[in-house]
C-alpha positions as CSV (number, residue, x, y, z in Angstrom):
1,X,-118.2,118.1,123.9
2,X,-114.4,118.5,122.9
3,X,-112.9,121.7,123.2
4,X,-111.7,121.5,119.9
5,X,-115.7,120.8,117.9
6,X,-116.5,124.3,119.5
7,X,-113.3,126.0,118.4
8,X,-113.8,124.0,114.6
9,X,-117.8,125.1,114.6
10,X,-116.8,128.9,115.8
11,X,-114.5,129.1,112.8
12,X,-116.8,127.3,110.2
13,X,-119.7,129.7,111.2
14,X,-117.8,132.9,111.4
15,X,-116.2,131.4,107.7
16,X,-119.6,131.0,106.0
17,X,-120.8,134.9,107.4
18,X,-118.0,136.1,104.8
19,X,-119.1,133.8,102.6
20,X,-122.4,134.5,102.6
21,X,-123.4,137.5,104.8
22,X,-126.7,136.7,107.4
23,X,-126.8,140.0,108.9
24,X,-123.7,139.1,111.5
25,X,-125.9,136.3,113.3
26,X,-123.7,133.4,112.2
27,X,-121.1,135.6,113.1
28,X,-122.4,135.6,116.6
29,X,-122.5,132.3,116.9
30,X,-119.1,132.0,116.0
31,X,-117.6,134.4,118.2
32,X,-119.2,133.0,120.9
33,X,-118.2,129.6,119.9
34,X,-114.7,130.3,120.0
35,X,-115.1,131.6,123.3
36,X,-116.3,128.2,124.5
37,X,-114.3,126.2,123.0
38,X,-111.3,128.2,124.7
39,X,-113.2,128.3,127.8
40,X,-113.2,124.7,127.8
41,X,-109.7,124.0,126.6
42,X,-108.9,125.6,130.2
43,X,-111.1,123.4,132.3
44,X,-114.3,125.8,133.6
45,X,-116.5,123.5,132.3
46,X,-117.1,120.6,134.3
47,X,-120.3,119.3,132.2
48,X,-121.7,119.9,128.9
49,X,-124.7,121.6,129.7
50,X,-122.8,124.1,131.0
51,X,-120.9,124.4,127.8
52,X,-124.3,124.9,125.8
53,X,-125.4,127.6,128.7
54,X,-122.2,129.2,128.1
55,X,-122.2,129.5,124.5
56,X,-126.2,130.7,124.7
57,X,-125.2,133.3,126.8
58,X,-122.4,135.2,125.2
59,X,-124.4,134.5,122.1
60,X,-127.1,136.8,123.6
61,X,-124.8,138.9,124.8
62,X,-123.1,139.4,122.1
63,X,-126.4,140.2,119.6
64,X,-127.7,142.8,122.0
65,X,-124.2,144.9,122.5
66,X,-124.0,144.2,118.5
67,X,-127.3,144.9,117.5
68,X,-127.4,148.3,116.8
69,X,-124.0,149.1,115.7
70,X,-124.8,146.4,112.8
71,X,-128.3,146.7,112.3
72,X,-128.3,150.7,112.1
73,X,-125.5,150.1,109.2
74,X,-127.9,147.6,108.2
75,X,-130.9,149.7,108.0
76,X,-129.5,152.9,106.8
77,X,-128.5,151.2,103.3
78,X,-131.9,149.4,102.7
79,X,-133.0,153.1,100.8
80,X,-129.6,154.2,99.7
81,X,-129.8,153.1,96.4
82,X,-133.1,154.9,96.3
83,X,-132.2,158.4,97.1
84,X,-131.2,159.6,93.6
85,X,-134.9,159.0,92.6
86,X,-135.8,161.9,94.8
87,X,-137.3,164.7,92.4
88,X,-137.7,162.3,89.5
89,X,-141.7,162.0,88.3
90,X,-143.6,158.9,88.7
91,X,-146.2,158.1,86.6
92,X,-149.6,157.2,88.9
93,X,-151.4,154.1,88.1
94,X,-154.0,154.4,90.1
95,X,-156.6,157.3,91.4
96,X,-155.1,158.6,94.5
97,X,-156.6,160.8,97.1
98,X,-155.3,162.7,99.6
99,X,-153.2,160.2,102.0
100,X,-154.0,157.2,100.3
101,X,-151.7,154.5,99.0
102,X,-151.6,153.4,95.3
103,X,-149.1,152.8,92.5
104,X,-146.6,154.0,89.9
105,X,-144.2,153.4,87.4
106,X,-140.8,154.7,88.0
107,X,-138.0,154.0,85.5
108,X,-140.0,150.7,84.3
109,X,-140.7,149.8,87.9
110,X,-143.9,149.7,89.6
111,X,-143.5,151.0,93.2
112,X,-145.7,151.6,95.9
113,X,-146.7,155.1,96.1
114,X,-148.3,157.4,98.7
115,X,-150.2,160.4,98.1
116,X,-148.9,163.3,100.6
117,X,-150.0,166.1,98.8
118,X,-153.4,167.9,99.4
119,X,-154.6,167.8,95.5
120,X,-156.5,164.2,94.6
121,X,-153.8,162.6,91.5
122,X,-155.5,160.8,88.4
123,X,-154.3,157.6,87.1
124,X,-152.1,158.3,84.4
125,X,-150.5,161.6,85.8
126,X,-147.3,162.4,87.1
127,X,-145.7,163.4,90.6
128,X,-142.7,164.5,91.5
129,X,-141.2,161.9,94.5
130,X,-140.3,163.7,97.5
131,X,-138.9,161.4,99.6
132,X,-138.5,157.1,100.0
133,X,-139.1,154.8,102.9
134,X,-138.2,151.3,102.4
135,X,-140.3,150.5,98.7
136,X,-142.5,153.6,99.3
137,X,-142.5,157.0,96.9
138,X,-144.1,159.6,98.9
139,X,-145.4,162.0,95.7
């Protein structure tokens, strides 16, 4: 392939990850395009499939010294917007028992709840939320 497709396709994809963000994957791809298409403007390649080999490579590269500077980031806001419902009450919808898994109704929301305390809660009661994972209200 020309040198110049890889630099145009490195651009494009690292373009459309502002655009429209993929969790840094496009972003990859793009970096690592660039890199081939530069790579190639100077003559190491001497066929294509060592181009695409190329490009692969950095790409995986790339994603594994990335992954967890991104992906923590990444992880870390998924409950963020949920911490301020810490200490608020949810109403139970279901008969829970100790350590089971049911649901409430938070704020007009029904979430996922689990039952940490010791004391068996009755549908229609409230608990106070002490602390989120992902879509889970531990009461």
């Amino acid at each position: 392939m020309h040198w110049w497709v890889w630099v145009v396709t490195g651009i494009i994809l690292s373009a459309v990850e502002l655009l429209l963000p993929a969790g840094f994957v496009l972003l990859v791809f793009g970096i690592s395009f660039l890199l081939t298409g530069i790579a190639s403007a100077m003559g190491v390649f001497y066929a294509s499939w060592q181009e695409w080999f190329f490009a692969g490579f950095i790409s995986i590269i790339l994603l594994i010294i990335l992954k967890k500077r991104f992906f923590k980031n990444y992880n870390a806001s998924l409950t963020a917007g949920h911490t301020d419902l810490v200490g608020e009450w949810v109403i139970i919808k279901s008969d829970l028992s100790k350590n089971t898994f049911g649901s409430g109704e938070l704020r007009g929301t029904i979430w996922k709840v689990f039952n940490e305390s010791s004391d068996q809660l009755i549908a229609g009661s409230k608990a106070r939320v002490v602390r989120i994972e992902g879509l889970t209200l531990f009461v």
